[in-house]
C-alpha positions in Angstrom: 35.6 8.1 -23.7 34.0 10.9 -21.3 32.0 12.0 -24.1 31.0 8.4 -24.6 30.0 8.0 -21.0 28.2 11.5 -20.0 25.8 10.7 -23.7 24.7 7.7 -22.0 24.1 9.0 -18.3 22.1 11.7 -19.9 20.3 9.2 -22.4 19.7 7.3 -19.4 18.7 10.6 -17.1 15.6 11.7 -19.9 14.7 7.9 -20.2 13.7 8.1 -16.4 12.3 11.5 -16.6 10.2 10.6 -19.6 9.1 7.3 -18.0 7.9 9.2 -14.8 6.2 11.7 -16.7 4.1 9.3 -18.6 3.7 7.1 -15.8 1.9 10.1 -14.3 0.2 11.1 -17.3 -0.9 7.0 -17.5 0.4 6.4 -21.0 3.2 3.9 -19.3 1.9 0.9 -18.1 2.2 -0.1 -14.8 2.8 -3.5 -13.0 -0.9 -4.7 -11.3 -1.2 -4.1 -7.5 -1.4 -7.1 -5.3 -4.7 -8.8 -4.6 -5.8 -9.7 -1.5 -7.9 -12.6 -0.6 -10.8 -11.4 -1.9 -9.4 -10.5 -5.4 -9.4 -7.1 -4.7 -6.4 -4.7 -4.6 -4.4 -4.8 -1.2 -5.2 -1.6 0.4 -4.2 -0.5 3.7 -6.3 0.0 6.8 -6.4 1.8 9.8 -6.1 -0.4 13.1 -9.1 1.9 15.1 -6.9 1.4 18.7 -3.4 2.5 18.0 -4.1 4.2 14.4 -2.0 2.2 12.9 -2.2 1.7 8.9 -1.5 -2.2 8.0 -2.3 -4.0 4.5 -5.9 -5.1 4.6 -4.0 -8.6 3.9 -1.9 -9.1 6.9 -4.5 -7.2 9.5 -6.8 -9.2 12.1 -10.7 -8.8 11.7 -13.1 -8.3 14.2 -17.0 -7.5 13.3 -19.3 -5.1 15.4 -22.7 -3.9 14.3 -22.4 -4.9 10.6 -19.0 -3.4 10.3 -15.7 -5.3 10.2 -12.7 -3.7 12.1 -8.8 -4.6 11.4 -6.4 -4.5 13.6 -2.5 -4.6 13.4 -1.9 -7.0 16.7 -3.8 -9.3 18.6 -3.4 -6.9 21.6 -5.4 -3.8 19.7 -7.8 -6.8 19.1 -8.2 -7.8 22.5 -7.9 -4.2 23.7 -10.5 -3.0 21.0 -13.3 -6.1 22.4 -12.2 -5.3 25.7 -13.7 -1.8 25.9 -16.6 -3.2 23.8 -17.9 -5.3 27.0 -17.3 -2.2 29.3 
């Protein structure tokens, strides 16, 4: 029985080290990332007041000068088009 048992922990233990190795390598597939809104793959973003890194999904957007700016809260929001007036 302990023979029957430590075969298949160690069966088990070079299933999960193949699996990461070819994971790595890219020869096991993968599941697909999540898409955002867009149809692009959720990313994460840096909120540009408290540097904060939140998924591009769930982040507020302000735009300045072309550029779109996300934020994590709506008081980094408010903070970040406070100092823009100043």
């Amino acid at each position: 029985m302990f023979r029957l048992l430590l075969g298949l922990g160690l069966g088990y233990l070079g299933y999960v080290i193949i699996k990461q190795v070819a994971r790595s390598l890219g020869l096991w597939p993968q599941a697909p990332k999540p898409l955002d809104k867009e149809g692009e793959p959720d990313v994460l973003v840096q909120d540009p007041v408290c540097k904060t890194f939140i998924p591009r999904r769930e982040a507020l957007r302000a735009e300045k000068d072309g550029a779109t700016y996300f934020f994590c809260s709506e008081g980094c929001l408010k903070r970040f088009l406070s100092s823009d007036r100043s």
